[in-house]
mmCIF file as Biopython writes it, N, C-alpha, C and O atoms, coordinates in Angstrom:
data_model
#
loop_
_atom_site.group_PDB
_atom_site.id
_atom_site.type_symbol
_atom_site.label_atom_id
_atom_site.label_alt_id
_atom_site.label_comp_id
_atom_site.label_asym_id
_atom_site.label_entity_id
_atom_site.label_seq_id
_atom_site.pdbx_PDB_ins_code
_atom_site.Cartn_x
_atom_site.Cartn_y
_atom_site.Cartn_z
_atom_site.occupancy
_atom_site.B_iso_or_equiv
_atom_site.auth_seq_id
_atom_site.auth_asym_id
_atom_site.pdbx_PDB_model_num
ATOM 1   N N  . UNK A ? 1  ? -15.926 115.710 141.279 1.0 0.0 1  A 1 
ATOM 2   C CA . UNK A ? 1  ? -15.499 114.617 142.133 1.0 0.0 1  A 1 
ATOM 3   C C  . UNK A ? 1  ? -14.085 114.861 142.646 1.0 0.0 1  A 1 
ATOM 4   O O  . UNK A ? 1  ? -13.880 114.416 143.776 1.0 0.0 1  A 1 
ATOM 5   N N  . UNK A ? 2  ? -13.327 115.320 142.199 1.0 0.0 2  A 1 
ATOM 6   C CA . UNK A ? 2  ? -11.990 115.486 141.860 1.0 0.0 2  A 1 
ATOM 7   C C  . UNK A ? 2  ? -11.622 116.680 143.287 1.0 0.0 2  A 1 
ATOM 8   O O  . UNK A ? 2  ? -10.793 116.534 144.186 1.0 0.0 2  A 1 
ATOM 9   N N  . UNK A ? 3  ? -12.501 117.734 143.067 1.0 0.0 3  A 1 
ATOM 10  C CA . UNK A ? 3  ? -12.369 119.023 144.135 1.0 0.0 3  A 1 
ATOM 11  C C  . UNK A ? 3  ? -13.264 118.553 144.843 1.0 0.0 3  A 1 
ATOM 12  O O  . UNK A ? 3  ? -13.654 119.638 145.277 1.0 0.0 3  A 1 
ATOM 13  N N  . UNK A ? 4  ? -14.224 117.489 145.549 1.0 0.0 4  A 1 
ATOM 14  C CA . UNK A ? 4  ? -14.296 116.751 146.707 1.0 0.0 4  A 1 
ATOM 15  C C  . UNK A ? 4  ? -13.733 115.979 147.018 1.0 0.0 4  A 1 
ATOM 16  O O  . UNK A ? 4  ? -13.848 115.825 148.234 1.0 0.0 4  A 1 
ATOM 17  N N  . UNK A ? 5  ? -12.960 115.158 146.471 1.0 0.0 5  A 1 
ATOM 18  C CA . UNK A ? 5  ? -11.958 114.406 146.833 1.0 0.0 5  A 1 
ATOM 19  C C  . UNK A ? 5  ? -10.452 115.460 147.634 1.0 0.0 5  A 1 
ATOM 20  O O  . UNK A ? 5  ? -9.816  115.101 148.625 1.0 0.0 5  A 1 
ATOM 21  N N  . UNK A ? 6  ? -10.227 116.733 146.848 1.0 0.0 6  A 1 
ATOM 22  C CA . UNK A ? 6  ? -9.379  117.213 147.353 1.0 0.0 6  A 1 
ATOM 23  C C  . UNK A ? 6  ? -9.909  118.339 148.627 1.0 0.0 6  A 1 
ATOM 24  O O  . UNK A ? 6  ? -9.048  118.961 149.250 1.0 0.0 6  A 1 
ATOM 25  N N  . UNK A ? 7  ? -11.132 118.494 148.884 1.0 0.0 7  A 1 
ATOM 26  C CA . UNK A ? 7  ? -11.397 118.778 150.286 1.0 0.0 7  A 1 
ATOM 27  C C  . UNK A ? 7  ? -11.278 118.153 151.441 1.0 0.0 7  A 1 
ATOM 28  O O  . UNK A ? 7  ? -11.267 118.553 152.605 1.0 0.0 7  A 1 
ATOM 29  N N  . UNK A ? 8  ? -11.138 116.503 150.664 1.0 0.0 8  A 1 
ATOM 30  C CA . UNK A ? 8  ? -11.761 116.097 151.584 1.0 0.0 8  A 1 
ATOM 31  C C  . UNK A ? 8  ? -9.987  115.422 152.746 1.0 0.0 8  A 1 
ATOM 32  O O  . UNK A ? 8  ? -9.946  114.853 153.837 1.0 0.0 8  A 1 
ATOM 33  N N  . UNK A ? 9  ? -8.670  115.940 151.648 1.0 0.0 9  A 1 
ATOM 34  C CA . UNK A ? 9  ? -7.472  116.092 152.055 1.0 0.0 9  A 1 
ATOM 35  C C  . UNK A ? 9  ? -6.869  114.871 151.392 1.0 0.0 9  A 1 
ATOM 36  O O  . UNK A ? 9  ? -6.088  114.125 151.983 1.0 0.0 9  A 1 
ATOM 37  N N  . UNK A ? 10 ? -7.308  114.677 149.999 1.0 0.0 10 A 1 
ATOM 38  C CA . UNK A ? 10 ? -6.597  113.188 149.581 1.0 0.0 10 A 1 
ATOM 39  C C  . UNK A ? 10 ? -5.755  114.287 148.470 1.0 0.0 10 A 1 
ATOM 40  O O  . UNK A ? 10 ? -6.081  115.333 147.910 1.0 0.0 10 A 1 
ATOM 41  N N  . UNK A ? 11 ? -4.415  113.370 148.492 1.0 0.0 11 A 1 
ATOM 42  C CA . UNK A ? 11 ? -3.473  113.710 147.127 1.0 0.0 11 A 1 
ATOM 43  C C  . UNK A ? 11 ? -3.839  113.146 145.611 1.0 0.0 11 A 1 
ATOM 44  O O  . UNK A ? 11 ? -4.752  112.521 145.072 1.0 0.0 11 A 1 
ATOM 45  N N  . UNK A ? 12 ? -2.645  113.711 145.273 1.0 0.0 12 A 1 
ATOM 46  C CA . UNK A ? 12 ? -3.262  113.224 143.633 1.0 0.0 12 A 1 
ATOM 47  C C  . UNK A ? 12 ? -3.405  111.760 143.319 1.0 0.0 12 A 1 
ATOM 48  O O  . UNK A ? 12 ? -4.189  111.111 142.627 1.0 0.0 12 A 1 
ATOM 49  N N  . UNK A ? 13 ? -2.255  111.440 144.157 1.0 0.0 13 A 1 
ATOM 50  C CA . UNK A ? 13 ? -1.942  110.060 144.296 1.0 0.0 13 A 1 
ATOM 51  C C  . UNK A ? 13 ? -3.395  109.002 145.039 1.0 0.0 13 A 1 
ATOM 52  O O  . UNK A ? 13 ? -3.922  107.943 144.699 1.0 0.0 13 A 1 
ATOM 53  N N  . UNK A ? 14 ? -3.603  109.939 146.126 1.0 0.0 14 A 1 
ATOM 54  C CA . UNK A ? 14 ? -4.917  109.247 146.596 1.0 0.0 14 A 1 
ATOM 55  C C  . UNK A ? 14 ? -5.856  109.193 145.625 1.0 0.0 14 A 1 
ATOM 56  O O  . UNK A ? 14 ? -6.294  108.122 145.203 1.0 0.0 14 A 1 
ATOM 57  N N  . UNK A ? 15 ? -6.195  110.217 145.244 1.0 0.0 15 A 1 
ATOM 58  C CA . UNK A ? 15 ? -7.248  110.739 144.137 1.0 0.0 15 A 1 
ATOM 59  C C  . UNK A ? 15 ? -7.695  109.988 142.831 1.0 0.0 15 A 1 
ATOM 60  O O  . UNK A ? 15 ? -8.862  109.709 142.553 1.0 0.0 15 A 1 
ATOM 61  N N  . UNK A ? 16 ? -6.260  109.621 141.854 1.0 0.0 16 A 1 
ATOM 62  C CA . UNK A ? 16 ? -5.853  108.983 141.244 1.0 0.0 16 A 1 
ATOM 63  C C  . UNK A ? 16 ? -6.409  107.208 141.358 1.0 0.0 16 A 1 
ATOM 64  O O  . UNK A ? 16 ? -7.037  106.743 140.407 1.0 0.0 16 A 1 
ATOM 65  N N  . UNK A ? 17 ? -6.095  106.309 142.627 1.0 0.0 17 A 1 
ATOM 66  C CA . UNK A ? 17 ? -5.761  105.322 143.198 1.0 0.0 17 A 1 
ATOM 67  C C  . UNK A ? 17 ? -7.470  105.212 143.262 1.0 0.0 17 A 1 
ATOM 68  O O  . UNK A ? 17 ? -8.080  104.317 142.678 1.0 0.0 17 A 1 
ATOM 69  N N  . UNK A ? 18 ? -8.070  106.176 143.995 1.0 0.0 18 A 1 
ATOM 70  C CA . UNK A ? 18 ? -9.654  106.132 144.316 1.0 0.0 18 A 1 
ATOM 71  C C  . UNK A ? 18 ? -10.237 106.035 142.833 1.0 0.0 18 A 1 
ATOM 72  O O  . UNK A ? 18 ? -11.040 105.125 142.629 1.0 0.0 18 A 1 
ATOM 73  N N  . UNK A ? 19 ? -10.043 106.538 142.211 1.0 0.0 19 A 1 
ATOM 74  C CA . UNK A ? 19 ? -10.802 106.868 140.840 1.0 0.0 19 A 1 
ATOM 75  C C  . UNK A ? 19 ? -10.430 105.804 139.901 1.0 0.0 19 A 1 
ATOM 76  O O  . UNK A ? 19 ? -11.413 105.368 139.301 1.0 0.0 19 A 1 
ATOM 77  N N  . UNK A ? 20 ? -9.302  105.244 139.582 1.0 0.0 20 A 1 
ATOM 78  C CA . UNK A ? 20 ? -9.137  104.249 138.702 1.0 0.0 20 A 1 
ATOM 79  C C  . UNK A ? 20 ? -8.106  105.045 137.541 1.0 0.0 20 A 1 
ATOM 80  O O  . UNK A ? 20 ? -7.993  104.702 136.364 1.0 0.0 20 A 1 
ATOM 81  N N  . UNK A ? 21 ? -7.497  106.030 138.110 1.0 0.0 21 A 1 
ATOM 82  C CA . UNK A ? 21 ? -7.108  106.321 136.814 1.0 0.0 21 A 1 
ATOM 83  C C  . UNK A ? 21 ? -5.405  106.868 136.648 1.0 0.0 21 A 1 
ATOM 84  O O  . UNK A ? 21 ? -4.726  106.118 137.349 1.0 0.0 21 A 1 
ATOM 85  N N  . UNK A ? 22 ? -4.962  107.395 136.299 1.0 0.0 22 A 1 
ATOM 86  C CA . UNK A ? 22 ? -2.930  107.804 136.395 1.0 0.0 22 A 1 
ATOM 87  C C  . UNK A ? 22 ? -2.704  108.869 136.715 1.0 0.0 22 A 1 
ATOM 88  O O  . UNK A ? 22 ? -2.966  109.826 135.986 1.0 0.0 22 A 1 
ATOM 89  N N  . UNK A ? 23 ? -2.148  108.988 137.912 1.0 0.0 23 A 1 
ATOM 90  C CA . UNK A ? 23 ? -2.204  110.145 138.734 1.0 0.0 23 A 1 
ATOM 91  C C  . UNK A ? 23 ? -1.148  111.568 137.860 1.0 0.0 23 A 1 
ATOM 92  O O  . UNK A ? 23 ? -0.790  112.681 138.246 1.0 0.0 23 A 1 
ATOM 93  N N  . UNK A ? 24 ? -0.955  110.820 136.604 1.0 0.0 24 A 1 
ATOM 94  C CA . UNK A ? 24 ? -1.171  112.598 135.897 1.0 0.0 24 A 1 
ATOM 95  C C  . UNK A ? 24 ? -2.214  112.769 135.373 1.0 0.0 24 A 1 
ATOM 96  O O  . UNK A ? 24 ? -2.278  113.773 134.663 1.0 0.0 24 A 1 
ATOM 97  N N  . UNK A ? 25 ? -3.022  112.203 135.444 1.0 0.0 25 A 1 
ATOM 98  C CA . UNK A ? 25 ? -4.303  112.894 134.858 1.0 0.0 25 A 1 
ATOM 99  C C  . UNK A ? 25 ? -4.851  113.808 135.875 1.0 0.0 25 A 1 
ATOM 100 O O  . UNK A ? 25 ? -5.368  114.920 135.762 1.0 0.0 25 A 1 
ATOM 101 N N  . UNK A ? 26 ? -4.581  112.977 137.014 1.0 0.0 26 A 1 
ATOM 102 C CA . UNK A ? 26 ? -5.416  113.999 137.959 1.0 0.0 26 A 1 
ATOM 103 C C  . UNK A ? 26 ? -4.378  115.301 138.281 1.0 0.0 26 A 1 
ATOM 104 O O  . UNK A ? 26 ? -4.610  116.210 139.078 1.0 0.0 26 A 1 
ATOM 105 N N  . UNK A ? 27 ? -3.696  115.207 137.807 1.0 0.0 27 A 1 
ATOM 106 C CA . UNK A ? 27 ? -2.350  116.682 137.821 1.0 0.0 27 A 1 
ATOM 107 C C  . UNK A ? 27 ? -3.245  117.585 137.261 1.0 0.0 27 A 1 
ATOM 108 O O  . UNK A ? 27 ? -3.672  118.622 137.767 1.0 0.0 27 A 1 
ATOM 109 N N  . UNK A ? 28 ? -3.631  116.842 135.579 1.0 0.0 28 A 1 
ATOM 110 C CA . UNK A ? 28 ? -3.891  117.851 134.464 1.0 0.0 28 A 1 
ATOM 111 C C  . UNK A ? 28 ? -5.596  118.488 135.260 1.0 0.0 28 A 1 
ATOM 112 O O  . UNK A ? 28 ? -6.061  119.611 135.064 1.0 0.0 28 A 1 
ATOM 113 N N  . UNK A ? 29 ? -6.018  117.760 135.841 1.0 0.0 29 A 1 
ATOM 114 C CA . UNK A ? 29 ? -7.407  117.709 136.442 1.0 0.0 29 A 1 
ATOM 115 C C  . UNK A ? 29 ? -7.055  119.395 137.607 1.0 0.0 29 A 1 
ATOM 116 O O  . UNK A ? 29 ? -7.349  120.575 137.418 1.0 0.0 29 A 1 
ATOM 117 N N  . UNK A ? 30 ? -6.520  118.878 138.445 1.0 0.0 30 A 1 
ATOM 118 C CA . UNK A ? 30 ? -6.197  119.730 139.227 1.0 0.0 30 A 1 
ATOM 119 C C  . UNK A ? 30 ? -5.407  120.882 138.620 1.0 0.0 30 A 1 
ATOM 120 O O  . UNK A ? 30 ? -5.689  121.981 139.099 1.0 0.0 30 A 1 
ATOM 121 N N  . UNK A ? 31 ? -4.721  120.870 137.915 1.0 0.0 31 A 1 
ATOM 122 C CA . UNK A ? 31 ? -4.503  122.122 137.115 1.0 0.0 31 A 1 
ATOM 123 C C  . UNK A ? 31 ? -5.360  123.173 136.323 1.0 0.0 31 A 1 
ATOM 124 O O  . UNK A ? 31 ? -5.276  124.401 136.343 1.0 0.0 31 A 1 
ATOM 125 N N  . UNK A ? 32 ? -6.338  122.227 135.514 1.0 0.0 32 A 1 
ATOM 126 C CA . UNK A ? 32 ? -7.174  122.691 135.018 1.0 0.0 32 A 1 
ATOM 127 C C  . UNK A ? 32 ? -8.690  123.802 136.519 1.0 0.0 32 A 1 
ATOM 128 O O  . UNK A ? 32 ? -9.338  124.846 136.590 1.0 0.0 32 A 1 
ATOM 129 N N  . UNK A ? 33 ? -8.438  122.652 137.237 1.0 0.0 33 A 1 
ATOM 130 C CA . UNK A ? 33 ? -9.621  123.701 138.645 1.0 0.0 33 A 1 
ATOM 131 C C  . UNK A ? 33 ? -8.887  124.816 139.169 1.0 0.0 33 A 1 
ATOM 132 O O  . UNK A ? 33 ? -9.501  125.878 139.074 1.0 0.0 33 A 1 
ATOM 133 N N  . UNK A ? 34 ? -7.668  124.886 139.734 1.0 0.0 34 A 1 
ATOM 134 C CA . UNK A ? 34 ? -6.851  125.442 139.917 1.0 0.0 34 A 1 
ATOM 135 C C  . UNK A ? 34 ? -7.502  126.935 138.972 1.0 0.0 34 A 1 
ATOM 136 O O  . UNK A ? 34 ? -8.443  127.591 139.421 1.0 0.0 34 A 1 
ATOM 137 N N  . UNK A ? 35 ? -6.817  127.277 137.657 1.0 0.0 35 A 1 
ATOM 138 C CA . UNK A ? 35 ? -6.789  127.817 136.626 1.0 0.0 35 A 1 
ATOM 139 C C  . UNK A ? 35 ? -8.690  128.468 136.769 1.0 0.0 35 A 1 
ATOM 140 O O  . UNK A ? 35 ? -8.959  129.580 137.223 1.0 0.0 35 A 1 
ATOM 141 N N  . UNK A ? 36 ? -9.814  127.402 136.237 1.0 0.0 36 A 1 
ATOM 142 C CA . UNK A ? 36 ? -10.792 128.017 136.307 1.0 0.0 36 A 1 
ATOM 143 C C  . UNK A ? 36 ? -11.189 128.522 137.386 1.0 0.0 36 A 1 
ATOM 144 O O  . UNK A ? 36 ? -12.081 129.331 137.131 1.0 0.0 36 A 1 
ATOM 145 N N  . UNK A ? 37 ? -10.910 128.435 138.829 1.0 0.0 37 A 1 
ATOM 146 C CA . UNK A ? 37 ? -11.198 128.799 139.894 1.0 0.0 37 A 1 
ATOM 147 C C  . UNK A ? 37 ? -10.272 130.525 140.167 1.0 0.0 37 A 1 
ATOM 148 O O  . UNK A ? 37 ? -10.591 131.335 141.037 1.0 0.0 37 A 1 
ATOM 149 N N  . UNK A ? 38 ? -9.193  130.692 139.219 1.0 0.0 38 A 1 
ATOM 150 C CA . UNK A ? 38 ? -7.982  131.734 139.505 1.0 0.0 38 A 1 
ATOM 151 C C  . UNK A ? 38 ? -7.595  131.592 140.803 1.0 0.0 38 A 1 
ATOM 152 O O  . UNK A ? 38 ? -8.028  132.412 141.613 1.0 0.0 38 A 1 
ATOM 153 N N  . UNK A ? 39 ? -6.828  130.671 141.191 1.0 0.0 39 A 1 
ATOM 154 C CA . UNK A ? 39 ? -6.576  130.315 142.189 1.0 0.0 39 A 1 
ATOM 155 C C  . UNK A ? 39 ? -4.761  129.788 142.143 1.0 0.0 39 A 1 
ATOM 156 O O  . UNK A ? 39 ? -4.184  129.975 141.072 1.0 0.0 39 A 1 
ATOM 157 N N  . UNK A ? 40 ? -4.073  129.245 143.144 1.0 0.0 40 A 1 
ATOM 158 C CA . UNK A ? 40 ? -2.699  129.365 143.074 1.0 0.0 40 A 1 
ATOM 159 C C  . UNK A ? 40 ? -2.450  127.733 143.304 1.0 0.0 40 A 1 
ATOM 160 O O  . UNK A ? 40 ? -1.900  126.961 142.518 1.0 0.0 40 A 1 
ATOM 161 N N  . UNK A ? 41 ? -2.965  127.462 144.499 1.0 0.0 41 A 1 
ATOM 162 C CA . UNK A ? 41 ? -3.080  126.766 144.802 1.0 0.0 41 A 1 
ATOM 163 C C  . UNK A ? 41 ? -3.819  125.621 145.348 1.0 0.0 41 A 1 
ATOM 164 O O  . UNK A ? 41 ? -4.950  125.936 144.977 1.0 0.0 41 A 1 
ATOM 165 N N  . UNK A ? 42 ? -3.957  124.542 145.956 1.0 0.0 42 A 1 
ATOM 166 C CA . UNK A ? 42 ? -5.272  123.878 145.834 1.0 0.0 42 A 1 
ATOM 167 C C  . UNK A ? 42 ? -5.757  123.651 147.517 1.0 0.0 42 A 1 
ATOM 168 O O  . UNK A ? 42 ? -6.580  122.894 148.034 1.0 0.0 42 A 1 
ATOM 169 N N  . UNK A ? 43 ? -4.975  124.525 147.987 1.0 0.0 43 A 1 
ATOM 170 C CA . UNK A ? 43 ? -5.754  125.048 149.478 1.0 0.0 43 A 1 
ATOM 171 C C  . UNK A ? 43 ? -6.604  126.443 149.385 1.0 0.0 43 A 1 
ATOM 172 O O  . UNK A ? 43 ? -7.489  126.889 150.116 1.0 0.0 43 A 1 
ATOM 173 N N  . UNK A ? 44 ? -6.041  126.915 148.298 1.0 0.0 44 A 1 
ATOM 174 C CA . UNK A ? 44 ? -7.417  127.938 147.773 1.0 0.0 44 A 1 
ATOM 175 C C  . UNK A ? 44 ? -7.972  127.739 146.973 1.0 0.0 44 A 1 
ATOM 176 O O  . UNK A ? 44 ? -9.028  128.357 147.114 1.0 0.0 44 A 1 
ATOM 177 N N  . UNK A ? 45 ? -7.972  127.188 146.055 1.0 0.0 45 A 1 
ATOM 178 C CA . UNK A ? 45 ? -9.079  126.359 145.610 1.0 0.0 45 A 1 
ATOM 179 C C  . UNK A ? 45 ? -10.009 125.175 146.129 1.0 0.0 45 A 1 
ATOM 180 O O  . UNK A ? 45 ? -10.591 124.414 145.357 1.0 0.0 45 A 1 
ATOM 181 N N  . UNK A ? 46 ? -10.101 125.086 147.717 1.0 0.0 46 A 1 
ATOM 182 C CA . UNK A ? 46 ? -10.695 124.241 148.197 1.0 0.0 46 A 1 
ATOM 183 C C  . UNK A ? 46 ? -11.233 125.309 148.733 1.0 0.0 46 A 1 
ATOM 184 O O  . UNK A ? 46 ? -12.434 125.269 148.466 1.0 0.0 46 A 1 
ATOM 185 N N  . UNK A ? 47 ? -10.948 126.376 149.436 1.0 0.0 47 A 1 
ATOM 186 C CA . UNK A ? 47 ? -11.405 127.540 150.145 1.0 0.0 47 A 1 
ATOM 187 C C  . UNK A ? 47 ? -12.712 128.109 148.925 1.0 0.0 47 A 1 
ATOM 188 O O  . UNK A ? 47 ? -13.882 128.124 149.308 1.0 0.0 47 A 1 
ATOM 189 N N  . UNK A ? 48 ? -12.511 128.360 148.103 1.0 0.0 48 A 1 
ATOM 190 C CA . UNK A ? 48 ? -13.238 129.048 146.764 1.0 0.0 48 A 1 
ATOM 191 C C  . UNK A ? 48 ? -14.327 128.113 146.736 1.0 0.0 48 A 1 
ATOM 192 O O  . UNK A ? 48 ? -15.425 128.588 147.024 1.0 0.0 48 A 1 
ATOM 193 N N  . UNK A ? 49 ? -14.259 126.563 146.380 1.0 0.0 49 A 1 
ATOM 194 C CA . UNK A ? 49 ? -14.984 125.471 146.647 1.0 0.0 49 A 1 
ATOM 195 C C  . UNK A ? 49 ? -16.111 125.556 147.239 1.0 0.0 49 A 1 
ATOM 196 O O  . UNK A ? 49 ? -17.222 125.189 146.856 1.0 0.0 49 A 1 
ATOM 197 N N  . UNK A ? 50 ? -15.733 126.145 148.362 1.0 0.0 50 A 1 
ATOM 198 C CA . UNK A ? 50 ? -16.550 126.145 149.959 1.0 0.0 50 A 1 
ATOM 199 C C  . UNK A ? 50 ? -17.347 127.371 150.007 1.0 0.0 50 A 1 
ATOM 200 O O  . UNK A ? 50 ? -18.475 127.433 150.496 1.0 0.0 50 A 1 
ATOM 201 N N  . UNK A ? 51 ? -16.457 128.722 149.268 1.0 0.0 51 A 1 
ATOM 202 C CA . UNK A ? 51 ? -17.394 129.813 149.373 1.0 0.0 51 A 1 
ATOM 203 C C  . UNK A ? 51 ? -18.121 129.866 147.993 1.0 0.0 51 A 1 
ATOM 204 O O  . UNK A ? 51 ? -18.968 130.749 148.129 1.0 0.0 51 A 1 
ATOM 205 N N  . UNK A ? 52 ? -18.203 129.373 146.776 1.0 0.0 52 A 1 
ATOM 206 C CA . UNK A ? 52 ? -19.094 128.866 145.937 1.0 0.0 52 A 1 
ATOM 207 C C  . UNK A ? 52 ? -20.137 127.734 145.958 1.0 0.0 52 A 1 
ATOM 208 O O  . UNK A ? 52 ? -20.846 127.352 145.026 1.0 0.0 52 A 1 
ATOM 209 N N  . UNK A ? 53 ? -20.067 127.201 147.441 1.0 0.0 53 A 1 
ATOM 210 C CA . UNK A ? 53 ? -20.826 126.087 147.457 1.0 0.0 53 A 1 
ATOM 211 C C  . UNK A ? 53 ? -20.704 125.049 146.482 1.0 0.0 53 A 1 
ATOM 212 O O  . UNK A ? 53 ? -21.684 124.353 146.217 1.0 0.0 53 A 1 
ATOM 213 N N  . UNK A ? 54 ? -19.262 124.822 145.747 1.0 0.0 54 A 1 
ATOM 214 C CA . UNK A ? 54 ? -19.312 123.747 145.051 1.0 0.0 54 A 1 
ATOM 215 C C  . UNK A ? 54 ? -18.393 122.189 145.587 1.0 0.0 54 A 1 
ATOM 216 O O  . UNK A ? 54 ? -17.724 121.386 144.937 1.0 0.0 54 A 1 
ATOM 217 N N  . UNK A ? 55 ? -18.670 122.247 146.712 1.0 0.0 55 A 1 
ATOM 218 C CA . UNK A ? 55 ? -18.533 120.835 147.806 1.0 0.0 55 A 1 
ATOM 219 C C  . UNK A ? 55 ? -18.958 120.964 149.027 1.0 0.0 55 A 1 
ATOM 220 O O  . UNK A ? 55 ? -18.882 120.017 149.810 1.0 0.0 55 A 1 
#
């Protein structure tokens, strides 16, 4: 949900606010995809997303 939400161009803060929950979690969230994806950042990890078909 989390890496469709961030395709879809919302911040953590958006992300967070949508979901119900404290936008460090969604840090640790996005850190954690980041990391399993080996990725840097979360414009390549939205790219990776897209060429894994996972959004």
């Amino acid at each position: 949900e989390i890496l469709r939400l961030m395709a879809s161009g919302f911040s953590n803060k958006e992300i967070a606010n949508s979901l119900g929950v404290a936008e460090g979690t969604i840090k640790n969230h996005v850190s954690n995809i980041l990391s399993k994806l080996g990725v840097r950042d979360r414009t390549r990890a939205v790219l990776k997303a897209f060429e894994l078909q996972l959004v």
